[in-house]
Structure formats: structure tokens, C-alpha cells
The first five atom37 places (N, CA, C, CB, O) and aatype in JSON, in Angstrom:
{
  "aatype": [20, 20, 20, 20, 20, 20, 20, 20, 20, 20, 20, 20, 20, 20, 20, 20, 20, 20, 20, 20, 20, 20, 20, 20, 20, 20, 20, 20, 20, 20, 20, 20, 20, 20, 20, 20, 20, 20, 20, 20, 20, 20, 20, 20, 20, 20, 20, 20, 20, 20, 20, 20, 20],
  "atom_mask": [
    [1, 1, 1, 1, 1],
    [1, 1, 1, 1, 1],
    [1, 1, 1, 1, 1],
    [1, 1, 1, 1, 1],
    [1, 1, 1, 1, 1],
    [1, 1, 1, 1, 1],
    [1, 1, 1, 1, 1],
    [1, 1, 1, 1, 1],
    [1, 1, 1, 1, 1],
    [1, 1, 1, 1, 1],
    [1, 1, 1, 1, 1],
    [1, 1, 1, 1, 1],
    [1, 1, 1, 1, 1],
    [1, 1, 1, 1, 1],
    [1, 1, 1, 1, 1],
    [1, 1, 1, 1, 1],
    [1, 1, 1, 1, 1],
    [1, 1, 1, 1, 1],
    [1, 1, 1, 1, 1],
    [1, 1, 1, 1, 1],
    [1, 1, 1, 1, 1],
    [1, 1, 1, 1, 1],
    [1, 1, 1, 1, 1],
    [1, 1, 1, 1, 1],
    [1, 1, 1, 1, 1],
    [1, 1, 1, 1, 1],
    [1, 1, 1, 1, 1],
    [1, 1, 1, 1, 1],
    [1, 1, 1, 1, 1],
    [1, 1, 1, 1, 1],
    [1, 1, 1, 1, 1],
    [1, 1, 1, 1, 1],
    [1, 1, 1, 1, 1],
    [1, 1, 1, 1, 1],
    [1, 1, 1, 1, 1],
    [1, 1, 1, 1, 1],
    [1, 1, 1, 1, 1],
    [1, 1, 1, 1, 1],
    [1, 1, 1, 1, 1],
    [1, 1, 1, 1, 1],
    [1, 1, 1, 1, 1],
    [1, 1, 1, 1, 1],
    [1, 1, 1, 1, 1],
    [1, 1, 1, 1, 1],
    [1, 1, 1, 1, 1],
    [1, 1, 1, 1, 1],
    [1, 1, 1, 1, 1],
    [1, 1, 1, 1, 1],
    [1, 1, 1, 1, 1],
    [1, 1, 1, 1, 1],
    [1, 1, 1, 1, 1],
    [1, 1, 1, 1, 1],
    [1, 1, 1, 1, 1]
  ],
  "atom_positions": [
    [[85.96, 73.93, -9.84], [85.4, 75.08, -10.52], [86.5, 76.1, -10.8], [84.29, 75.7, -9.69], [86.23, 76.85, -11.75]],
    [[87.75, 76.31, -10.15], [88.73, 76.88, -10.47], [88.54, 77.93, -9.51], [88.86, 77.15, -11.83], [89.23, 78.79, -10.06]],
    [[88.08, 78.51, -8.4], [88.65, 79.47, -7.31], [89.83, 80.1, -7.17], [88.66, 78.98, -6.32], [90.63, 79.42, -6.54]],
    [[90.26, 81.23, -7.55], [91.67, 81.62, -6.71], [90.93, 81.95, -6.22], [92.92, 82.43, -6.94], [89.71, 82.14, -6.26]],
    [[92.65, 82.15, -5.04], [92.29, 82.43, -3.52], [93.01, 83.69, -3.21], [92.77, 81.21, -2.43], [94.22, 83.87, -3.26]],
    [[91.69, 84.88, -2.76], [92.28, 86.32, -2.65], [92.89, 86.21, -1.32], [91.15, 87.61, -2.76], [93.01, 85.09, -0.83]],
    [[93.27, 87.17, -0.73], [94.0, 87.21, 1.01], [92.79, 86.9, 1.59], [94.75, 88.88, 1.8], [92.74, 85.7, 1.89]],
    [[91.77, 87.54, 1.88], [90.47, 87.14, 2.26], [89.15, 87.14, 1.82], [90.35, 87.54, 3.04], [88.25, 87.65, 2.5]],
    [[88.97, 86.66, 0.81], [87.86, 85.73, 0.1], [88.24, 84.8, -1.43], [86.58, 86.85, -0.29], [89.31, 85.17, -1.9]],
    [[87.65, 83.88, -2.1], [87.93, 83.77, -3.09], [86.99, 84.83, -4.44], [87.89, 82.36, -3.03], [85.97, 85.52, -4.35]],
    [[88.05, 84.48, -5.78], [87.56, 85.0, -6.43], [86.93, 83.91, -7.91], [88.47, 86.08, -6.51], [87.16, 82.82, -8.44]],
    [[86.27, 84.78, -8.02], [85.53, 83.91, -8.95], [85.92, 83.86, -10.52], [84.13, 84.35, -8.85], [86.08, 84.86, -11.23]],
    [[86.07, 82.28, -11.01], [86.49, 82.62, -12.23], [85.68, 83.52, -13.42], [86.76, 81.47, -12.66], [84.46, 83.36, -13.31]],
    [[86.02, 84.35, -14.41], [85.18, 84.89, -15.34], [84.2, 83.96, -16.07], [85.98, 85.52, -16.24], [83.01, 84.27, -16.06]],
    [[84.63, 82.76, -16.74], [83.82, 81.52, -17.45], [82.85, 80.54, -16.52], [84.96, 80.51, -18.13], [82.32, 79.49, -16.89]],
    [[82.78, 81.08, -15.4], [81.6, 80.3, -14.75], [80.59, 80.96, -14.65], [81.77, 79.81, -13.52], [80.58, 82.17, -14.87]],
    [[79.39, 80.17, -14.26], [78.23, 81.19, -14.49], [77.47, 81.55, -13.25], [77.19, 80.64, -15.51], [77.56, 80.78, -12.3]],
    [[76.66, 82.7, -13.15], [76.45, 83.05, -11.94], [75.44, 81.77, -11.18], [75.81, 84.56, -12.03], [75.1, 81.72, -10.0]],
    [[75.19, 81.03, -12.01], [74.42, 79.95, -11.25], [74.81, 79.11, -10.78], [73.71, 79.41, -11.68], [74.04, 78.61, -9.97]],
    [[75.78, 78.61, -10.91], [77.26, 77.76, -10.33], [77.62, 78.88, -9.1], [78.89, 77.61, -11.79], [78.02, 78.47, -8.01]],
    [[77.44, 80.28, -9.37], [77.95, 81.13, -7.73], [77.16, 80.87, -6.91], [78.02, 82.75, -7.56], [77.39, 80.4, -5.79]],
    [[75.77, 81.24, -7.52], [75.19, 80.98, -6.17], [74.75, 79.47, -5.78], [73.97, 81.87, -6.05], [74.02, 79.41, -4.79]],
    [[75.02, 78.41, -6.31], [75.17, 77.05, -6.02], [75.89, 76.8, -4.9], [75.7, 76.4, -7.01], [75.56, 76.11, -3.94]],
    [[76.94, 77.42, -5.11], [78.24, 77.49, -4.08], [78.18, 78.61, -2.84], [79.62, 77.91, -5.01], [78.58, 78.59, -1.68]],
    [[77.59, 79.45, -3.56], [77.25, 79.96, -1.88], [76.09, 79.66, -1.01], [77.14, 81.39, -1.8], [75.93, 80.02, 0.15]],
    [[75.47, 79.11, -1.58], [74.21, 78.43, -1.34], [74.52, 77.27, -0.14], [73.64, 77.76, -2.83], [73.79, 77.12, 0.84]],
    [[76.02, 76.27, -0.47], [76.34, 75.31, -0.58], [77.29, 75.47, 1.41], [77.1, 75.11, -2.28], [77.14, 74.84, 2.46]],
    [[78.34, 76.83, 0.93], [79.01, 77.4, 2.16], [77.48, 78.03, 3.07], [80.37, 78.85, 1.6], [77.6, 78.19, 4.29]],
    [[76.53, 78.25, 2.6], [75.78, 78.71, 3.94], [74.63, 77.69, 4.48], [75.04, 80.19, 3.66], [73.76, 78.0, 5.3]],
    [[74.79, 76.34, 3.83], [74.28, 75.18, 4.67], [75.12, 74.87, 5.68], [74.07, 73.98, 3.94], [74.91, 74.91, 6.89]],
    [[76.27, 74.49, 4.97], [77.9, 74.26, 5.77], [77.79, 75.12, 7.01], [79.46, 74.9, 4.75], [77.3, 74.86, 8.11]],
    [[78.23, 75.96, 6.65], [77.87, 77.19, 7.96], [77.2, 77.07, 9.2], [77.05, 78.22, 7.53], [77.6, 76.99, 10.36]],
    [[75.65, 77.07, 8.45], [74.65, 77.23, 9.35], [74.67, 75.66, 10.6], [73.12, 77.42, 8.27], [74.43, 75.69, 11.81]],
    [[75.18, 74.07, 9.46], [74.88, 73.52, 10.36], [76.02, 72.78, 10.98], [73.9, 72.9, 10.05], [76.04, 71.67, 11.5]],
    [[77.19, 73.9, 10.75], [79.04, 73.9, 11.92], [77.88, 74.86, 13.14], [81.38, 75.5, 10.89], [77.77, 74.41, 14.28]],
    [[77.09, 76.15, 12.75], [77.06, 76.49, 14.04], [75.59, 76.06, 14.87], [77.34, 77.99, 14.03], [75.39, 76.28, 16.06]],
    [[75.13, 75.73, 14.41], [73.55, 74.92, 14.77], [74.07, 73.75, 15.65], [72.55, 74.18, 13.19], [73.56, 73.39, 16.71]],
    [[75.31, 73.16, 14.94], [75.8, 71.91, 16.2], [76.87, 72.04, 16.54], [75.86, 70.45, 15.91], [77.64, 71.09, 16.39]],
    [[77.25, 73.11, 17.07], [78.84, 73.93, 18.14], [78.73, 73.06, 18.98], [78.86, 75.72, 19.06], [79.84, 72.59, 19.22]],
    [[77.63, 72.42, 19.76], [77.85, 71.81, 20.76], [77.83, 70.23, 20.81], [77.07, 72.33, 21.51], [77.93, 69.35, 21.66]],
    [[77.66, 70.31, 19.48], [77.67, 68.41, 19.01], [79.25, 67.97, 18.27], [76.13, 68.0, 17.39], [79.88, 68.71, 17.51]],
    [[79.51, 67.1, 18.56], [80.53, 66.54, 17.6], [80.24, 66.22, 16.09], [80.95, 65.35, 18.15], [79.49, 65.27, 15.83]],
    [[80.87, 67.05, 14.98], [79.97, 67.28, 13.66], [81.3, 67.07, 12.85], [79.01, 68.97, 13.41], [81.47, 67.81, 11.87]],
    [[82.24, 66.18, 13.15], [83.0, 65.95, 12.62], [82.89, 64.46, 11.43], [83.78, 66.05, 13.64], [82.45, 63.44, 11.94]],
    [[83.2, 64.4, 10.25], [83.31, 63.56, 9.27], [84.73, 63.03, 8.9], [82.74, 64.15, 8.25], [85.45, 63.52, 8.04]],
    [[85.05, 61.75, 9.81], [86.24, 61.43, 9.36], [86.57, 59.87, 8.29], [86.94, 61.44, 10.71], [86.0, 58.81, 8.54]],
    [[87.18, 59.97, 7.57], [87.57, 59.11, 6.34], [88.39, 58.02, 7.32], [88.62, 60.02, 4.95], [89.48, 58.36, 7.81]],
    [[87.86, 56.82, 7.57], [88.57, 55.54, 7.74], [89.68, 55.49, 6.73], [87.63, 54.31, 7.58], [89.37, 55.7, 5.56]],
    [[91.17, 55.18, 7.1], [92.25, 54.48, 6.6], [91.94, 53.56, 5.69], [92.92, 53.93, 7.5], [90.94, 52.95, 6.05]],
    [[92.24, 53.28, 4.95], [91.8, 52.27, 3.8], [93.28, 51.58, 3.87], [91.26, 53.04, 2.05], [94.34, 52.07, 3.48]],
    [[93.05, 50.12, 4.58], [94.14, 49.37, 4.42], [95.01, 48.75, 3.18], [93.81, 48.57, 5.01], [94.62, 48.8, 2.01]],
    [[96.2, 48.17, 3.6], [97.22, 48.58, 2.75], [97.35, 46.87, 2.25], [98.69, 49.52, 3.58], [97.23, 46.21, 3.28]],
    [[97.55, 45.96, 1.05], [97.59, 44.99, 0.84], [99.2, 45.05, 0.36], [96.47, 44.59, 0.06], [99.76, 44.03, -0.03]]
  ]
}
């Protein structure tokens, strides 16, 4: 979507539309909610190595 990145937050490009913003923030406060809903679970997603021929 094209994000720069301010010191602390991003900014939003002018040519996107506010429905794409709140898609995306919509998107960081699922993320959010369920990093801290399972603090005490292992909620990690890791990408298997894809071997080498």
C-alpha cells in the first residue's frame, strides 16, 4: 500500500482511500488483540526452509 515510516507511527499515503485505512487498522487491532489474548501461549508462525535442489 506504500506506508512511510514516521519515527513513531506510519503515515499514510495521500492516493489511498480511507477504506483501505481502516482495513488496516482494523487488520493491526486483530493482530494485537490476539499477540495479547495469547501472551501466555506460543503464537508464533514460522515458515519451514524450503529445500535446496
Amino acid at each position: 500500500m506504500g506506508f512511510e515510516e514516521g519515527e513513531t507511527h506510519l503515515i499514510f499515503p495521500k492516493k489511498a482511500s480511507v477504506e483501505q485505512l481502516q482495513k488496516i487498522r482494523d487488520l493491526i487491532a486483530i493482530e494485537r488483540s490476539s499477540r495479547l489474548d495469547g501472551s501466555n501461549k506460543t503464537h508464533k508462525v514460522e515458515s519451514s526452509p524450503q529445500p535446496t535442489k
